[in-house]
N, CA, C and O atoms as a Tinker XYZ file with bonds, in Angstrom:
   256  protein
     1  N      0.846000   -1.182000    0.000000    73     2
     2  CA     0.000000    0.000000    0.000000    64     1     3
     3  C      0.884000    1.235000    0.000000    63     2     4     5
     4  O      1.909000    1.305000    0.678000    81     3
     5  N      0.443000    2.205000   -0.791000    73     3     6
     6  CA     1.874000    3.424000   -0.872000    64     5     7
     7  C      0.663000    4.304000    0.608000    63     6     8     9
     8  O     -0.528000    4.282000    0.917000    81     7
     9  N      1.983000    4.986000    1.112000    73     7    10
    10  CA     1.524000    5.554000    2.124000    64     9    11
    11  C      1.974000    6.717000    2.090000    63    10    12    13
    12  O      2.572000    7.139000    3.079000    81    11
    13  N      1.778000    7.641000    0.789000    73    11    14
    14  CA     1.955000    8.845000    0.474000    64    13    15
    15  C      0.693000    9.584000    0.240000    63    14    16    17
    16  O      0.099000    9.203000   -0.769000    81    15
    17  N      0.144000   10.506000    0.881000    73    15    18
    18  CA    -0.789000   11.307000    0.477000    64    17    19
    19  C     -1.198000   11.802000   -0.351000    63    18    20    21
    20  O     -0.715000   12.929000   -0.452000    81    19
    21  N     -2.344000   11.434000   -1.568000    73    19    22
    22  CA    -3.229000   11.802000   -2.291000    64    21    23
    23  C     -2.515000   13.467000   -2.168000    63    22    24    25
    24  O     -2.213000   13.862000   -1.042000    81    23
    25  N     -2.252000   14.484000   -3.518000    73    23    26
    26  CA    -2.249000   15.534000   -3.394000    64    25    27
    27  C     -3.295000   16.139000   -4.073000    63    26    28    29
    28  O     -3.703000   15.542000   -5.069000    81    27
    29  N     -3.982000   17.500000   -3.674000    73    27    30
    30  CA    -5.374000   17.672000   -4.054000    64    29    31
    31  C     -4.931000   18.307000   -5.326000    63    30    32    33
    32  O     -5.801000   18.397000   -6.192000    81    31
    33  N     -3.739000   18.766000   -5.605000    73    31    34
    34  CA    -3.167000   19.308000   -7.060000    64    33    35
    35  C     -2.726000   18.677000   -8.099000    63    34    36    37
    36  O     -1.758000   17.992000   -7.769000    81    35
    37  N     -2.919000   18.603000   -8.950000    73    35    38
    38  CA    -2.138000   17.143000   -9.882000    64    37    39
    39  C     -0.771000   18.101000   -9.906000    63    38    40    41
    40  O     -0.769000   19.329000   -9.812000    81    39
    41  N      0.320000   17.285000  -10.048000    73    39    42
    42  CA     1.770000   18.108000  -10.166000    64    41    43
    43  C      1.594000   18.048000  -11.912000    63    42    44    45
    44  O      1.308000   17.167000  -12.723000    81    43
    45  N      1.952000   19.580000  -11.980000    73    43    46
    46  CA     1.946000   20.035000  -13.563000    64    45    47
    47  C      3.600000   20.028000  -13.840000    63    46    48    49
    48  O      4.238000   20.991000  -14.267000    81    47
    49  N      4.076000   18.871000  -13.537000    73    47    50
    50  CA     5.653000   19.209000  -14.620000    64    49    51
    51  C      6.029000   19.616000  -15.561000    63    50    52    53
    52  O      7.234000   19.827000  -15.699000    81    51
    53  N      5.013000   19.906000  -16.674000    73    51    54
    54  CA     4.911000   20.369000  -17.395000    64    53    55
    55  C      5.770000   22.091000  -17.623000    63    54    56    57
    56  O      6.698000   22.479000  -18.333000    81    55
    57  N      5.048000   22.619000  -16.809000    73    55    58
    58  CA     5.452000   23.895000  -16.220000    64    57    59
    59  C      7.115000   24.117000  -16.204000    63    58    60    61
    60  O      7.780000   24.907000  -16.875000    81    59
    61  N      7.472000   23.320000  -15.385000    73    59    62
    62  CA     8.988000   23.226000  -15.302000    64    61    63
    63  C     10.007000   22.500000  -16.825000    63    62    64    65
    64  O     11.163000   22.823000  -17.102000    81    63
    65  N      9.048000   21.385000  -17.668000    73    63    66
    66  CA     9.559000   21.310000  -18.704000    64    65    67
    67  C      9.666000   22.678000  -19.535000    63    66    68    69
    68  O     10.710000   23.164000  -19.971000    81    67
    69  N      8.502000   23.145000  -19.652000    73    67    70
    70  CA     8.677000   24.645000  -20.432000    64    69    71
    71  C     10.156000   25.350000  -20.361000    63    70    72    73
    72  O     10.686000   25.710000  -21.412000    81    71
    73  N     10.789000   25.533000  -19.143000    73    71    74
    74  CA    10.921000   26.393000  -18.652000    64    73    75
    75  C     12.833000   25.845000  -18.816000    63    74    76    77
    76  O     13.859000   26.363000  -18.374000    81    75
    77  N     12.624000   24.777000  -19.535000    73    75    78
    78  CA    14.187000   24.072000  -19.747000    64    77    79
    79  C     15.051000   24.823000  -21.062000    63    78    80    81
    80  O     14.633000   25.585000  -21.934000    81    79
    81  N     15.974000   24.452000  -20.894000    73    79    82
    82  CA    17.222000   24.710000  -21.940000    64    81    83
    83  C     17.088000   24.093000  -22.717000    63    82    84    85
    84  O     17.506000   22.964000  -22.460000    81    83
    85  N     16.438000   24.256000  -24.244000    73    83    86
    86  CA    16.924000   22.794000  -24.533000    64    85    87
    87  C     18.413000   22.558000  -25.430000    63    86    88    89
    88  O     18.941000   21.597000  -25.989000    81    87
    89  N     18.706000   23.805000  -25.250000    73    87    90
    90  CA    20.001000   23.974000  -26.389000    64    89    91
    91  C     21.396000   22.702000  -26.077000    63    90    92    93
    92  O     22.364000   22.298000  -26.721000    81    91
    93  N     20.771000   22.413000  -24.680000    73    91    94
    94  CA    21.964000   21.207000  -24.062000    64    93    95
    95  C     21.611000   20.152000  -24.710000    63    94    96    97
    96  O     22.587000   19.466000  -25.013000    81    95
    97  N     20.657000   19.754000  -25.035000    73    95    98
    98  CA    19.638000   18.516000  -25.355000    64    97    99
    99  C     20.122000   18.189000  -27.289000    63    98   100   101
   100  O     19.939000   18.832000  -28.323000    81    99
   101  N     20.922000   16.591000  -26.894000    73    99   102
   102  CA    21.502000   16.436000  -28.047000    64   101   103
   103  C     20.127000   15.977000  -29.148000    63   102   104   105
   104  O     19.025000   15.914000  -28.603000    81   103
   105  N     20.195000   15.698000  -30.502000    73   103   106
   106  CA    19.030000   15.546000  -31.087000    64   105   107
   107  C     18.443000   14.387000  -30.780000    63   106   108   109
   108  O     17.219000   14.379000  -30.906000    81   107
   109  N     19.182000   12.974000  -30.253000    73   107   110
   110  CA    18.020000   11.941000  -29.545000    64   109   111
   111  C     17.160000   12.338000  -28.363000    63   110   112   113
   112  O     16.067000   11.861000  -28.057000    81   111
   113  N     17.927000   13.411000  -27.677000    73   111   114
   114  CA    17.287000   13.400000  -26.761000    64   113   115
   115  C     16.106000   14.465000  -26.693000    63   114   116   117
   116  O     15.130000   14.414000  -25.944000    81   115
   117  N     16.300000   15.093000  -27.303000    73   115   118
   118  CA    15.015000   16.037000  -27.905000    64   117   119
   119  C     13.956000   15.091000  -28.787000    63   118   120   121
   120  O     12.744000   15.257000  -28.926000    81   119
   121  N     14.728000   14.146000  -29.283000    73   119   122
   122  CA    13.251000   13.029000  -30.047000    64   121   123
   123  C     12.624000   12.424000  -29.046000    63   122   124   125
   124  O     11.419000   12.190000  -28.953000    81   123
   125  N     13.639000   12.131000  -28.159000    73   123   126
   126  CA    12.918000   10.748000  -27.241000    64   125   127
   127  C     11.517000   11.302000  -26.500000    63   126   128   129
   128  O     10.458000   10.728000  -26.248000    81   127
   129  N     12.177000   13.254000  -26.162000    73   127   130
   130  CA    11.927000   14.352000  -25.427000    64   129   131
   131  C     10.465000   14.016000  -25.811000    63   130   132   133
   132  O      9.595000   13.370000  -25.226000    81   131
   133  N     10.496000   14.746000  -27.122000    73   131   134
   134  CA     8.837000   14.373000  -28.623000    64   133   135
   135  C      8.039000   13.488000  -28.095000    63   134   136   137
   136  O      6.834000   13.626000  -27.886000    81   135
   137  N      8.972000   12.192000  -27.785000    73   135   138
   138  CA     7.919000   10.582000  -27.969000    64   137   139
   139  C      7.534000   10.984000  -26.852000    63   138   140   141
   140  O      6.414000   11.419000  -27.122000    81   139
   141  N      7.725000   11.175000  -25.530000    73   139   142
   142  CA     7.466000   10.826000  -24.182000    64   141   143
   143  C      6.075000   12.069000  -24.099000    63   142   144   145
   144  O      5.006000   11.820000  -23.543000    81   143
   145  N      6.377000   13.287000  -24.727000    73   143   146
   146  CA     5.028000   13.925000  -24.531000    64   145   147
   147  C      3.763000   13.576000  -25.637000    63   146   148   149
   148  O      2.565000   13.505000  -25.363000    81   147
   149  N      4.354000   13.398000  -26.852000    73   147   150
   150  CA     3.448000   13.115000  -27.430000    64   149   151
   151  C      2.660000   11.803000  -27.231000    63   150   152   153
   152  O      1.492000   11.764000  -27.618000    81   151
   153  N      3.283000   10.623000  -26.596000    73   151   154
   154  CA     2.367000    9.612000  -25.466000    64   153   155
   155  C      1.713000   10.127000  -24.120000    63   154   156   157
   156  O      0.764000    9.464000  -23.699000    81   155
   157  N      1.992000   10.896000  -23.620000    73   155   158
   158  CA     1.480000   11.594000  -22.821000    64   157   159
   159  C     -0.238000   12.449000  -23.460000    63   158   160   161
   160  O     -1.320000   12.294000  -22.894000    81   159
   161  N     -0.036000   13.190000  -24.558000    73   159   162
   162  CA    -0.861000   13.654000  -24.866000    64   161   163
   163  C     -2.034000   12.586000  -25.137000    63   162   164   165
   164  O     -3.140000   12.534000  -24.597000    81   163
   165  N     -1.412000   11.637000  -26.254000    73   163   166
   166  CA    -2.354000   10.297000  -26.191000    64   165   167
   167  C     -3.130000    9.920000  -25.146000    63   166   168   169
   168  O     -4.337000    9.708000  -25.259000    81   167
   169  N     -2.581000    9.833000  -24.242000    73   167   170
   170  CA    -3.030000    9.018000  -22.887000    64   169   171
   171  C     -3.654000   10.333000  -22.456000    63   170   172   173
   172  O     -4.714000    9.968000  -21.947000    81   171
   173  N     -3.585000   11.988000  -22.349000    73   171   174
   174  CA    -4.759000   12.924000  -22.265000    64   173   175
   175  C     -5.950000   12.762000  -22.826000    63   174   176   177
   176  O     -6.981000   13.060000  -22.223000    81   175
   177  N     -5.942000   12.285000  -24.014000    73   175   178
   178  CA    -7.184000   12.453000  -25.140000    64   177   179
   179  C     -7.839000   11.129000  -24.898000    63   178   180   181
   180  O     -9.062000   11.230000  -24.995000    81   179
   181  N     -7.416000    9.893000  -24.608000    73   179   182
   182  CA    -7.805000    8.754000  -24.758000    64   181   183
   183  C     -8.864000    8.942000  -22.911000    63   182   184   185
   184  O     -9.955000    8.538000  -22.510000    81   183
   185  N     -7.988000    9.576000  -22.452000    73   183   186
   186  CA    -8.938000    9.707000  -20.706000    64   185   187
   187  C     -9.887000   10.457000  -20.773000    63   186   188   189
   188  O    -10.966000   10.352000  -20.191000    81   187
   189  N     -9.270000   11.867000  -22.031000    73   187   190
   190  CA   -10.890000   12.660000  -21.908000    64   189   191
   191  C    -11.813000   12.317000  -22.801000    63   190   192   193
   192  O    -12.852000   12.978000  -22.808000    81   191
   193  N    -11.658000   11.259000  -23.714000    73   191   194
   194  CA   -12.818000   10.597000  -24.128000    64   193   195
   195  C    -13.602000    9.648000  -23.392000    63   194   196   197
   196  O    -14.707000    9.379000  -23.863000    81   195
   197  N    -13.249000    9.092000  -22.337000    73   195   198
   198  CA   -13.788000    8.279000  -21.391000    64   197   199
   199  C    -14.284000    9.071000  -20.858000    63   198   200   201
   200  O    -15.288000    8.754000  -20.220000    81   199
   201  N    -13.934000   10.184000  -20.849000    73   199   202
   202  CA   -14.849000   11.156000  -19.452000    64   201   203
   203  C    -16.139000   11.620000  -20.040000    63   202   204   205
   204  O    -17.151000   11.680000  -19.342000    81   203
   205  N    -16.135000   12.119000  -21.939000    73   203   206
   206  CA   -16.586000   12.611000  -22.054000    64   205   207
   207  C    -18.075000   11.755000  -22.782000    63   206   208   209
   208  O    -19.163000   12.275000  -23.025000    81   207
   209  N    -17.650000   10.282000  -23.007000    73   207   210
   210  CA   -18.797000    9.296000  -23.018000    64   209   211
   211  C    -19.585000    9.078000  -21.376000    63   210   212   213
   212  O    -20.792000    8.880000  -21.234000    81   211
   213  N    -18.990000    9.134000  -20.706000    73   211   214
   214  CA   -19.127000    9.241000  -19.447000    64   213   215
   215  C    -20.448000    9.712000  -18.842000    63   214   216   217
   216  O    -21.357000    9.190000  -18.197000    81   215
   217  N    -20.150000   10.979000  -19.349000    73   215   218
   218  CA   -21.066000   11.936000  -18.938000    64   217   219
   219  C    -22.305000   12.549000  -20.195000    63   218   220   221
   220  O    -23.097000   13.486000  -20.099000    81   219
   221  N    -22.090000   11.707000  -21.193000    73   219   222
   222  CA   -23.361000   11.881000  -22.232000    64   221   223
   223  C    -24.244000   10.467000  -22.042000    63   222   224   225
   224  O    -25.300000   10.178000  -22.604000    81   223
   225  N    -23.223000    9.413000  -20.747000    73   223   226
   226  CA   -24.398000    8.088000  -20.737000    64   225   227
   227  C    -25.068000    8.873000  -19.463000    63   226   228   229
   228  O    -26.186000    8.380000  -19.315000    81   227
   229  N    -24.865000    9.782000  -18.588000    73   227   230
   230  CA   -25.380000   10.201000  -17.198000    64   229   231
   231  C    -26.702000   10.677000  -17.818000    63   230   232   233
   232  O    -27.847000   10.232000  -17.738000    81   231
   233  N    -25.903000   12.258000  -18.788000    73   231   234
   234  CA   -27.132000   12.546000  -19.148000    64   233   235
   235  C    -28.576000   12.172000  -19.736000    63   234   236   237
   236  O    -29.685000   12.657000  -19.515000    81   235
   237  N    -28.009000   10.786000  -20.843000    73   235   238
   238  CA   -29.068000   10.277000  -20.924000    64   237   239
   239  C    -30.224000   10.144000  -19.885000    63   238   240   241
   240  O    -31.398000   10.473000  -20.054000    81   239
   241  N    -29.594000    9.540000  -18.663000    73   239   242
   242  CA   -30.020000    8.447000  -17.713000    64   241   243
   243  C    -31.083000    9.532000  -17.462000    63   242   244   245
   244  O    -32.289000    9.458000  -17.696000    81   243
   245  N    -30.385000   10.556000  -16.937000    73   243   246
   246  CA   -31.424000   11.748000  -16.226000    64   245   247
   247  C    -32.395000   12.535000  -16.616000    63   246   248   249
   248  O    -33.099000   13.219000  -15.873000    81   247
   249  N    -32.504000   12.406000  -18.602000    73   247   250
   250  CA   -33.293000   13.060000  -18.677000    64   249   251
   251  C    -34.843000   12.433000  -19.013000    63   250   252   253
   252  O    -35.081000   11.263000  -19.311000    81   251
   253  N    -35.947000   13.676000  -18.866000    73   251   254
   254  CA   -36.780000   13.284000  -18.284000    64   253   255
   255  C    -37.642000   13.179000  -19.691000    63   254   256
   256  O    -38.797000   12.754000  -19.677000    81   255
């Protein structure tokens, strides 16, 4: 069981990626850089489509 506390903020690393050099960053590592967000984004879109079937089966349910 992890016994780290739920934080009520999601951590936006994001923020701090922005905010990098990338002029250090040889060209694999700026690709790999690519793959890792652009799976990331995937895995955004693929969750907010679950959310957003989600909540058009609620509405069904409820309306009158």
């Amino acid at each position: 069981m992890d016994d780290e506390p739920l934080s009520e903020k999601p951590d936006m690393t994001l923020s701090y990626l922005a905010k990098q050099d990338l002029y250090a960053l040889s060209a694999g590592d700026l690709e790999d850089r690519i793959d890792a967000l652009k799976a990331e984004v995937t895995r955004c879109e693929e969750e907010l489509k679950g959310r957003g079937d989600t909540r058009s089966e609620a509405e069904k349910l409820f309306k009158f």
